[in-house]
C-alpha positions as CSV (number, residue, x, y, z in Angstrom):
1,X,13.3,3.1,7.5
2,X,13.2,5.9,4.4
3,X,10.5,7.0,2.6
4,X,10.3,5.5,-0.4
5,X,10.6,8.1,-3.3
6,X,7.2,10.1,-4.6
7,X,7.2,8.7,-7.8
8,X,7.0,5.6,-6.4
9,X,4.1,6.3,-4.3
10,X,0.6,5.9,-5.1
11,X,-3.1,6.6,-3.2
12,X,-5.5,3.8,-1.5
13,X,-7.4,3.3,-4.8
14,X,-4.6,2.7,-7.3
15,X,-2.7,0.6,-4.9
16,X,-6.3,-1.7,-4.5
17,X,-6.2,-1.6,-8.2
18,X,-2.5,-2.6,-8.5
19,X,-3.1,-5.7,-6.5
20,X,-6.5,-7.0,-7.4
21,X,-8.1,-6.1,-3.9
22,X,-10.9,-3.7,-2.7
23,X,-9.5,-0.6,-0.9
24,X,-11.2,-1.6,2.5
25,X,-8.2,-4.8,1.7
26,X,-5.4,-2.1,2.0
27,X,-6.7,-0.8,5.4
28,X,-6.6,-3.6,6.8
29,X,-3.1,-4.7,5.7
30,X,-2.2,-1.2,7.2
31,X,-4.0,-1.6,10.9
32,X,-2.2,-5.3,10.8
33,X,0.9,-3.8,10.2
34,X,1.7,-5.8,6.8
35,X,1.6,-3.0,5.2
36,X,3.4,0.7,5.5
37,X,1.3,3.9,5.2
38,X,2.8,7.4,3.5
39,X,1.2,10.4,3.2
40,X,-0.7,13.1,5.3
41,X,-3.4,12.6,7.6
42,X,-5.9,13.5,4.2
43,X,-3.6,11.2,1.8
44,X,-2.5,7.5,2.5
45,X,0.0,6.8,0.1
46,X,2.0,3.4,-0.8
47,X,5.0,2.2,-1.9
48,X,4.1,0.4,-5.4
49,X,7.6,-1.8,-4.5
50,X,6.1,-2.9,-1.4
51,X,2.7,-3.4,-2.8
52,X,4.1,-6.0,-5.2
53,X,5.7,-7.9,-2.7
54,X,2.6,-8.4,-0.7
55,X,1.2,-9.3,-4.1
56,X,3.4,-11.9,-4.7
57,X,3.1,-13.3,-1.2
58,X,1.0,-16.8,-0.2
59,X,-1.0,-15.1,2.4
60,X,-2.2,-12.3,0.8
């Protein structure tokens, strides 16, 4: 799998934001696997593509 590009990356806190959900949400979908991590050890980043699927999706 690629990386998706930088601008289309965003931290923890705007990804919660993007999708309605507390940040706590976002690592949890990461430790299930339903959602992929980016970044450094310091700096989780997300694909804002991939975040709107999940969005989108019945069982989020």
């Amino acid at each position: 799998m690629t990386r998706p590009p930088r601008h289309r990356r965003v931290p923890t806190k705007a990804a919660a934001l993007a999708v309605g959900v507390p940040e706590a949400t976002i690592r949890q979908w990461v430790r299930r696997g339903k959602l992929t991590r980016y970044g450094t050890p310091g700096r989780a980043e997300f694909d804002i593509a991939e975040l709107t699927v999940i969005a989108k999706g019945p069982d989020r």
